[in-house]
C-alpha positions as CSV (number, residue, x, y, z in Angstrom):
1,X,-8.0,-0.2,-1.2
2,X,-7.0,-2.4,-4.1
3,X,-9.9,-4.2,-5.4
4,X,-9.7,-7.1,-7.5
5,X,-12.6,-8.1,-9.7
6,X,-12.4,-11.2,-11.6
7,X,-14.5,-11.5,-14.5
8,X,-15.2,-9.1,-16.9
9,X,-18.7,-10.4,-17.7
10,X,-21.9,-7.3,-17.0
11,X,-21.8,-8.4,-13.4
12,X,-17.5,-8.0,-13.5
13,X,-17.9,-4.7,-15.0
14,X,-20.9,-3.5,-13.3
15,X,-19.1,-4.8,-10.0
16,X,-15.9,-2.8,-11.1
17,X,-18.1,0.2,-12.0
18,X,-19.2,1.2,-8.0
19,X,-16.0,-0.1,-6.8
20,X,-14.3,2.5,-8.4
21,X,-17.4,4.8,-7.9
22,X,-16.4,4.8,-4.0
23,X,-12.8,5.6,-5.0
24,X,-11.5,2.1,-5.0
25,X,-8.6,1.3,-6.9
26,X,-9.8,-1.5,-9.4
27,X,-8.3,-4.0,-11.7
28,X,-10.7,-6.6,-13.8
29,X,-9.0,-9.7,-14.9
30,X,-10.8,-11.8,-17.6
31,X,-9.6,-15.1,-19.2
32,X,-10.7,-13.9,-22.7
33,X,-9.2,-11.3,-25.0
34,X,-12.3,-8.8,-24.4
35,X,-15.1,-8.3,-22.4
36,X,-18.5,-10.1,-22.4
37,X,-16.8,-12.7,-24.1
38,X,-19.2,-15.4,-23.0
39,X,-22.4,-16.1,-21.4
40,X,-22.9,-11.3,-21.9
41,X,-22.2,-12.1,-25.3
42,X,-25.4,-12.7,-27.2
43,X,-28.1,-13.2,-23.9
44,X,-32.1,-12.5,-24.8
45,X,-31.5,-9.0,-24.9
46,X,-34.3,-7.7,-22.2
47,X,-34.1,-6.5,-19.4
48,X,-36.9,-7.7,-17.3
49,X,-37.7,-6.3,-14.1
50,X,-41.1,-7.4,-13.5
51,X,-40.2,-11.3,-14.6
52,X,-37.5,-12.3,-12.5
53,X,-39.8,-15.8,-11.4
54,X,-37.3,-18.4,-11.2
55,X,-37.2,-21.7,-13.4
56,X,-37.8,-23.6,-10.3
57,X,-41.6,-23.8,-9.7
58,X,-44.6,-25.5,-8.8
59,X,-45.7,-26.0,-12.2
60,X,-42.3,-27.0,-13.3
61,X,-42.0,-31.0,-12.3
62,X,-45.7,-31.9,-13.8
63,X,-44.5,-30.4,-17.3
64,X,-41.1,-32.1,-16.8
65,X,-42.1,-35.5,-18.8
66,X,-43.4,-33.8,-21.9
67,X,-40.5,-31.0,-22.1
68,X,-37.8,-34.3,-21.5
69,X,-39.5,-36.3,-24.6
70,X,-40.2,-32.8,-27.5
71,X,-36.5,-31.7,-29.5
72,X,-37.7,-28.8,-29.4
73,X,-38.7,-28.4,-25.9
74,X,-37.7,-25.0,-24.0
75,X,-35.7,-27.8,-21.5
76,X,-33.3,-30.7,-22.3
77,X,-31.8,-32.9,-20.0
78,X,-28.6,-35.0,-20.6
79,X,-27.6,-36.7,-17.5
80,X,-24.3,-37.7,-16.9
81,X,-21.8,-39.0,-14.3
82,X,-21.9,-35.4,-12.7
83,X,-22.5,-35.0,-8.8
84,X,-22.6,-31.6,-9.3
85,X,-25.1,-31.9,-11.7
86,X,-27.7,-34.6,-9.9
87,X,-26.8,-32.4,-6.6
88,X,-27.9,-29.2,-8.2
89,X,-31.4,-30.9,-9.7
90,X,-32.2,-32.0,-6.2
91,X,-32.1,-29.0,-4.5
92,X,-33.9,-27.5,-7.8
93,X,-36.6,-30.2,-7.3
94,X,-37.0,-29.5,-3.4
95,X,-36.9,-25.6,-4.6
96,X,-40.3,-25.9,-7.0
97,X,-43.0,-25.6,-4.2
98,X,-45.5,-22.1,-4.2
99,X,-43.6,-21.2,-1.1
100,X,-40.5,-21.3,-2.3
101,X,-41.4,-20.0,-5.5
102,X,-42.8,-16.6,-4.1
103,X,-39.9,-16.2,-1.8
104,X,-37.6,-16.1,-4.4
105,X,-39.8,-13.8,-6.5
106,X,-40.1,-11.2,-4.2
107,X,-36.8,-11.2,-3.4
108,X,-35.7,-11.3,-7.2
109,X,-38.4,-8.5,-7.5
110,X,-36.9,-6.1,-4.8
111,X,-33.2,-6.4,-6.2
112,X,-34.7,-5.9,-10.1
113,X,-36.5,-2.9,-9.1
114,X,-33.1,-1.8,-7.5
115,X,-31.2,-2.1,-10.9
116,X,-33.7,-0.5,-12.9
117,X,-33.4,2.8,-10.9
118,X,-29.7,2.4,-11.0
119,X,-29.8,2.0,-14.9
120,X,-31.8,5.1,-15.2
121,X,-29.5,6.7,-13.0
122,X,-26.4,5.6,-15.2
123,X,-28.0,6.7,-18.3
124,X,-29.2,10.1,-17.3
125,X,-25.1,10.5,-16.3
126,X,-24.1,8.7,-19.2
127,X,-26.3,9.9,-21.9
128,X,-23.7,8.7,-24.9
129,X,-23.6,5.1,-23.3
130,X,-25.2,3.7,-26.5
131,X,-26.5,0.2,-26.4
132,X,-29.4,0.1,-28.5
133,X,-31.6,0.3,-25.3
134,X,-34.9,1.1,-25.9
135,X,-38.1,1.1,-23.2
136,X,-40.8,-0.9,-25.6
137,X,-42.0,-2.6,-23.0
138,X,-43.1,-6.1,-23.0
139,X,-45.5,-8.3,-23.9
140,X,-46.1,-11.7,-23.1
141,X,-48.1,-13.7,-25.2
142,X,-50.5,-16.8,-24.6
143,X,-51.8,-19.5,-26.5
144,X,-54.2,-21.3,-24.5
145,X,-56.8,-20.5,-22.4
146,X,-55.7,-21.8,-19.2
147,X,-52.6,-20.5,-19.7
148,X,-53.7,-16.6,-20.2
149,X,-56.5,-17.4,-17.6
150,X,-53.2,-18.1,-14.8
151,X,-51.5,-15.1,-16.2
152,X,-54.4,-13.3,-14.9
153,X,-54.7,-14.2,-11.8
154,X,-51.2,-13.6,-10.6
155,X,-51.6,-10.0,-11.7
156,X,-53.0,-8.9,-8.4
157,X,-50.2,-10.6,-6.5
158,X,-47.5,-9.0,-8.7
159,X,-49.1,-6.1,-8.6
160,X,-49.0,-6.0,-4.6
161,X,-45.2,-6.3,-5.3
162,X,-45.0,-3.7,-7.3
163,X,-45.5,-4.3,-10.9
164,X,-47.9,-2.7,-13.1
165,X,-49.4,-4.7,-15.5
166,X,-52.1,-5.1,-17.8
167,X,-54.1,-8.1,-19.3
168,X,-54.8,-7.6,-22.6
169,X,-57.1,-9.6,-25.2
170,X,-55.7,-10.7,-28.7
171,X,-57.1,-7.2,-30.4
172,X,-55.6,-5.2,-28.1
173,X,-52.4,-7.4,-28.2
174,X,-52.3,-7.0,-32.3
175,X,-52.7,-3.4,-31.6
176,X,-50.1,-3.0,-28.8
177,X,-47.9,-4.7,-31.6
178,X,-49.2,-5.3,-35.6
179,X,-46.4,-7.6,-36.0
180,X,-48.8,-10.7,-34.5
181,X,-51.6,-9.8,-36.7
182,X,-51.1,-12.7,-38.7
183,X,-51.1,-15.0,-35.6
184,X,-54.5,-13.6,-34.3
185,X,-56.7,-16.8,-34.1
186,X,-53.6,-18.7,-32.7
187,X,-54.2,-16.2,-29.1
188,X,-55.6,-16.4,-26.9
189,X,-54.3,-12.8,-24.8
190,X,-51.2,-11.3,-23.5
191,X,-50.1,-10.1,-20.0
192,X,-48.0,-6.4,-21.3
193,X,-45.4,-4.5,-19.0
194,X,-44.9,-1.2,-20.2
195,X,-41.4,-0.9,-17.4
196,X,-39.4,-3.1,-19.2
197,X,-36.5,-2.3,-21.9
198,X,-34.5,-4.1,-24.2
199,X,-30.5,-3.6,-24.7
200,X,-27.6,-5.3,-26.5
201,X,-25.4,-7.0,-23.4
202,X,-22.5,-7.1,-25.0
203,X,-22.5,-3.5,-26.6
204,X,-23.2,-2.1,-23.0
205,X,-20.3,-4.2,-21.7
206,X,-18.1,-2.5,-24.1
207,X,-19.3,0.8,-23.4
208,X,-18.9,0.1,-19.2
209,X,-15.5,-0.4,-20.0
210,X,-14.6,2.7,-22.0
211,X,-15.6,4.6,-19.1
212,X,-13.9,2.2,-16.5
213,X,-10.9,2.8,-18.1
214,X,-11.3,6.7,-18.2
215,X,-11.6,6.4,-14.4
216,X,-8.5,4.5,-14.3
217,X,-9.7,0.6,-13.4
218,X,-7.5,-1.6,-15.2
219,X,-7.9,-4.3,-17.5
220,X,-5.9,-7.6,-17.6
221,X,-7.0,-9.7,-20.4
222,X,-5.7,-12.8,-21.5
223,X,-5.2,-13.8,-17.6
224,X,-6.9,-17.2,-15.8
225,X,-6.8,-16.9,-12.1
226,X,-5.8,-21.0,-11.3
227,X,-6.1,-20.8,-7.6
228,X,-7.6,-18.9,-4.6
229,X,-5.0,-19.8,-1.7
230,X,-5.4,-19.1,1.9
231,X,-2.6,-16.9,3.3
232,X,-2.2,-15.9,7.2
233,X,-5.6,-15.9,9.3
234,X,-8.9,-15.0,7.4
235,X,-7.0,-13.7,4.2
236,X,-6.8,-15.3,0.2
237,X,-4.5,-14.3,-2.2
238,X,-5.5,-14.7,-6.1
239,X,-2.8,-16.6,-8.0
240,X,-2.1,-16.6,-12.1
241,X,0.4,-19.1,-12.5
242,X,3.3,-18.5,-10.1
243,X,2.0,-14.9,-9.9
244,X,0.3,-13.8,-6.6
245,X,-2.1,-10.9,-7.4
246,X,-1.9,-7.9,-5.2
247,X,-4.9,-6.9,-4.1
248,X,-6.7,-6.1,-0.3
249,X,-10.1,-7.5,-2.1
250,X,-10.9,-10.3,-4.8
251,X,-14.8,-10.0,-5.7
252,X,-15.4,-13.6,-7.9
253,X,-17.8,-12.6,-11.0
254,X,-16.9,-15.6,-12.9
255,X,-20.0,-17.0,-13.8
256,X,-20.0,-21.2,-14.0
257,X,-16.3,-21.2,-14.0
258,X,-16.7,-20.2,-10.1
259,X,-17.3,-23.4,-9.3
260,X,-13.7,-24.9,-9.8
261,X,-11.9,-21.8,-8.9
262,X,-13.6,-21.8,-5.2
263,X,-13.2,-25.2,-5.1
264,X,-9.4,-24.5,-4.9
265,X,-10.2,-22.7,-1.2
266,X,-13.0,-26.0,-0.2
267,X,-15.5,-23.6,-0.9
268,X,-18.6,-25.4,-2.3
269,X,-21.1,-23.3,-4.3
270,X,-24.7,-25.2,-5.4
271,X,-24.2,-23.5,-9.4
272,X,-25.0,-24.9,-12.4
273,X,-24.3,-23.5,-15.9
274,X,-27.9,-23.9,-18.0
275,X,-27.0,-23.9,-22.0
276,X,-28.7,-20.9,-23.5
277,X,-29.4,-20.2,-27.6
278,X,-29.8,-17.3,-29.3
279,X,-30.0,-15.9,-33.3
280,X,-29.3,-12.7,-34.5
281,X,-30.9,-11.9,-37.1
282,X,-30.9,-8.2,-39.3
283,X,-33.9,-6.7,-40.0
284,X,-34.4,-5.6,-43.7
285,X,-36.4,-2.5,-44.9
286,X,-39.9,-3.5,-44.8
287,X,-39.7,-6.0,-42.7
288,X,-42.4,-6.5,-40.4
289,X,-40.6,-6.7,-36.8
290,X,-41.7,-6.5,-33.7
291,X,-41.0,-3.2,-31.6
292,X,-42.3,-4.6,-28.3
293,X,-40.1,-7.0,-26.6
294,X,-42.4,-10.4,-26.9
295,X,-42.5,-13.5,-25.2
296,X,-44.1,-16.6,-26.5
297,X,-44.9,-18.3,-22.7
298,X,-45.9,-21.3,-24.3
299,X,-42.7,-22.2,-26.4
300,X,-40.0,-20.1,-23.8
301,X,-39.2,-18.3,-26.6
302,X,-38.0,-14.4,-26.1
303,X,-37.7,-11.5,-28.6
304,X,-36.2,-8.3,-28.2
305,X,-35.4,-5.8,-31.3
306,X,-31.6,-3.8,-31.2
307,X,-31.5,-1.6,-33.6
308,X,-31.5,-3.0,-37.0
309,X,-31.2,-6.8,-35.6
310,X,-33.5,-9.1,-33.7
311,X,-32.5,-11.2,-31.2
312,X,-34.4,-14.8,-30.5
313,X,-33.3,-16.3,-27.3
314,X,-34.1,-19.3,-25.0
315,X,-33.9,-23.0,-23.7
316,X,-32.4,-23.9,-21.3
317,X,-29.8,-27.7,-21.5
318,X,-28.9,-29.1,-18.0
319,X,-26.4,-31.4,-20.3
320,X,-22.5,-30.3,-19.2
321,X,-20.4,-27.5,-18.7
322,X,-19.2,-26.9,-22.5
323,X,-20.9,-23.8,-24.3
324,X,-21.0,-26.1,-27.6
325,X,-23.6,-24.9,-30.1
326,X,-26.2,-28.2,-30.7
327,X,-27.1,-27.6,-34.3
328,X,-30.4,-29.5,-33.5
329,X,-31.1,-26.9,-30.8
330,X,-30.5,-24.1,-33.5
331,X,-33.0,-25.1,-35.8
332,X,-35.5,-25.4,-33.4
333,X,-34.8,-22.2,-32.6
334,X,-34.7,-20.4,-35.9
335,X,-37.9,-22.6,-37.2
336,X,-39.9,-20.8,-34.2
337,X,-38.6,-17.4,-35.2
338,X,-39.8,-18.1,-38.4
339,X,-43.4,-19.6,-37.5
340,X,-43.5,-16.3,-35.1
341,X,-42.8,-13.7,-37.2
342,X,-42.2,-15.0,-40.9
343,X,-41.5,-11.3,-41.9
344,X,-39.3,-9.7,-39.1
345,X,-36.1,-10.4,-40.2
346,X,-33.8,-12.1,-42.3
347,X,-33.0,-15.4,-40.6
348,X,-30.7,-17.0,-43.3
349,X,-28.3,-14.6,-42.2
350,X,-28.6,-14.9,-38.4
351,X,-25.5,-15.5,-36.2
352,X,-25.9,-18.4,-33.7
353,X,-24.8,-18.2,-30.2
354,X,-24.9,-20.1,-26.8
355,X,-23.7,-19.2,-23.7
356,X,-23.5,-21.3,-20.2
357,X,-26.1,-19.2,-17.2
358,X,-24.7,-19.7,-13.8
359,X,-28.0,-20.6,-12.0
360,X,-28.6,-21.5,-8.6
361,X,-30.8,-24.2,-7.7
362,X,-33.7,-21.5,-6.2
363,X,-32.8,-19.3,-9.0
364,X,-31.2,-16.6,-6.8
365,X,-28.4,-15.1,-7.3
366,X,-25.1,-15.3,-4.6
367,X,-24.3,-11.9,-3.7
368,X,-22.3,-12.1,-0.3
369,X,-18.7,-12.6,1.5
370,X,-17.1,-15.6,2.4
371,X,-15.9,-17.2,5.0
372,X,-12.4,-15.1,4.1
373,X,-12.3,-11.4,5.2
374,X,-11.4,-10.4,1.5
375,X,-12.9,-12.9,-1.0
376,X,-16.4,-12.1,-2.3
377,X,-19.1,-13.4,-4.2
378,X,-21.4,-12.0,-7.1
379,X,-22.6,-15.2,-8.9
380,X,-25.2,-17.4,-9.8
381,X,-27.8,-14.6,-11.8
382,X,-29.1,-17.2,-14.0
383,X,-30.8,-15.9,-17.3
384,X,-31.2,-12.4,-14.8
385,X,-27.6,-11.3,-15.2
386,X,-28.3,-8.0,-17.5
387,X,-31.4,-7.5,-15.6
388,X,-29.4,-7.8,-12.1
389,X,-26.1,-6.9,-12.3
390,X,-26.3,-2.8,-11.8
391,X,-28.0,-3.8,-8.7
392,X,-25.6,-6.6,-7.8
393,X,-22.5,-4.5,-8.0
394,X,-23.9,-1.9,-6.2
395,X,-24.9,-4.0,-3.4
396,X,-21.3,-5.7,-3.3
397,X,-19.5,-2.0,-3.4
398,X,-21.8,-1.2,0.0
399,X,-20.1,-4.5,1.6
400,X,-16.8,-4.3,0.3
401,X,-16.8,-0.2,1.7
402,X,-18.4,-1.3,5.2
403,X,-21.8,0.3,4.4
404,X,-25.4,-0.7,5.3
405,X,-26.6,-1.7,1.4
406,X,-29.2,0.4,0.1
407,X,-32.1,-2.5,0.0
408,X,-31.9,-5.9,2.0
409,X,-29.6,-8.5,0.9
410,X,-31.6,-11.5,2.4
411,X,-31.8,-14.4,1.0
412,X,-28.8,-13.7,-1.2
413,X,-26.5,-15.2,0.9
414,X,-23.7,-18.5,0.4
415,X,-25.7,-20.4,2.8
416,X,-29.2,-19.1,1.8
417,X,-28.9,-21.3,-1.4
């Protein structure tokens, strides 16, 4: 079969990768001149398996007030004269209970897990697949007492899901990584994850496609799909201009922009693009950087090391659908790399980026057919698109080829959301 993918994104490519891995014939179409040209560009840079929580939860509303009223809060909110937007914060509001919160966890969990296996798989067949990935694991930082005290307490549940975890007190977090020595008397402990790994998105993206295009998937850059039109019975066609594209299957992997392009067919999809930051910043000789990925929990701030560069991601804007870099947001941003790790890099010459995450009001992501025989859905991944996205595609190849999937794709359903 002919397999269209649009969207040449990680979840496009990784979509496009098992597609063609059961002998589809594939072809990726992407509005931009190259791949991961937006929100895979410049993303945190870790892949987190065991932290997949999702933004909405029951601690959430009650710090709501004080986030809305700091600059430099991990969370800004511009409303607007958006239905899409006061529609989406509903169903995130009704979404921040315990139970809901879990659901989604365990479910984020299961499909994580899944896509760490899968990358390990990929990189033991792709040994030259070099994206400055790196398994450093990762520690998560705590200021306050009650804060590190909660960590704690959740580790039995996450462990009962399968993560493996350790608490760790501010000696043993300076130890684990010498590069918070200096900000010893401002911790309190750290919660570290030796599973996780760290990669440059964009740099794996690239390296996807090189091999795609060995296997014969072709690229058509340059190329905005306008409309998804119904043809006879249960069938869409994908149009570019006055250009029906040939294909038996269209798998959407547009991110945000999905929203519009479904809209086309009276499809409606609760998504939402949250405005992410991020710096990159190189690392001198003799700097002190970090080698563990870090998270500060108390400022949402995330740090992963790539090499020779650093990369400082996080907040999250509810304030439109433009990927517009807010030079206010920026300094925040570099002024709490700087407080972090004073040392690590060289932040006069780090490269500011945003990107738009296509979240879901629950936080999951949309991984599932439509109401058409042939038009398919891998959206909605949030700030968990690198994380998710092997196991995504894989999962969509299994329903595109008629197969059982290989773990349960509950909950990630259209109407699940």
């Amino acid at each position: 079969m002919h397999v269209v993918v649009l969207g040449a994104g990680v979840v496009g490519l990784t979509t496009a990768w098992y597609l063609r891995a059961d002998g589809h014939q594939v072809t990726v179409i992407e509005r931009n001149d190259d791949v991961a040209s937006e929100t895979s560009f410049a993303n945190a840079g870790q892949l987190s398996y065991s932290y997949v929580a999702p933004l909405a939860g029951p601690g959430v509303l009650s710090k709501l007030p004080k986030w809305l009223l700091r600059r430099d809060s991990p969370i800004h909110f511009r409303p607007g004269a958006d239905l899409q937007q006061w529609s989406w914060l509903m169903r995130f509001v009704r979404a921040c209970t315990h139970r809901q919160s879990e659901e989604s966890t365990r479910r984020l969990l299961s499909l994580s897990f899944f896509s760490r296996d899968l990358m390990n798989e990929l990189l033991a067949r792709e040994p030259d697949l070099n994206f400055d990935h790196a398994n450093a694991g990762k520690l998560v930082v705590h200021r306050t007492g009650p804060s590190f005290d909660a960590a704690r307490r959740l580790l039995d549940y996450q462990r009962s899901l399968g993560c493996e975890q350790e608490a760790l007190d501010v000696s043993a977090c300076v130890a684990k990584e010498p590069a918070l020595a200096h900000l010893a008397d401002q911790l309190r402990g750290g919660i570290f994850t030796s599973s996780e790994d760290s990669g440059d998105c964009h740099r794996f993206c690239v390296g996807l496609m090189r091999l795609l295009r060995k296997q014969g998937v072709a690229f058509r850059f340059g190329t905005t799909v306008t409309r998804l039109r119904r043809t006879s019975g249960r069938q869409i066609v994908a149009s570019v201009g006055n250009e029906d594209i040939d294909a038996d299957h269209v798998v959407i992997a547009t991110g945000a922009s999905s929203v519009p392009l479904l809209g086309t067919l009276g499809i409606r999809v609760p998504l939402y693009p949250l405005k992410g930051y991020s710096l990159t910043a190189p690392i001198d000789t003799g700097a002190i950087a970090p080698h563990v990925s870090i998270t500060d929990y108390e400022r949402k701030t995330v740090y992963a090391r790539l090499g020779n560069r650093l990369r400082i991601a996080g907040m999250a804007d509810i304030n439109g659908r433009r990927a517009d870099l807010n030079p206010r947001r920026v300094a925040a941003l570099r002024a709490a790399a700087a407080a972090m790790f004073p040392r690590a890099a060289d932040f006069d010459k780090a490269i500011a980026w945003c990107g738009l995450r296509p979240a879901t009001p629950k936080g999951l992501p949309i991984i599932d057919r439509t109401s058409f025989d042939n038009l398919w859905l891998n959206i909605g991944h949030g700030a968990l698109g690198f994380t998710l996205a092997l196991a995504s595609g894989r999962l969509i190849g299994d329903l595109v080829s008629r197969r059982k999937p290989v773990i349960s794709i509950g909950g990630f359903g259209l109407a699940d959301t």
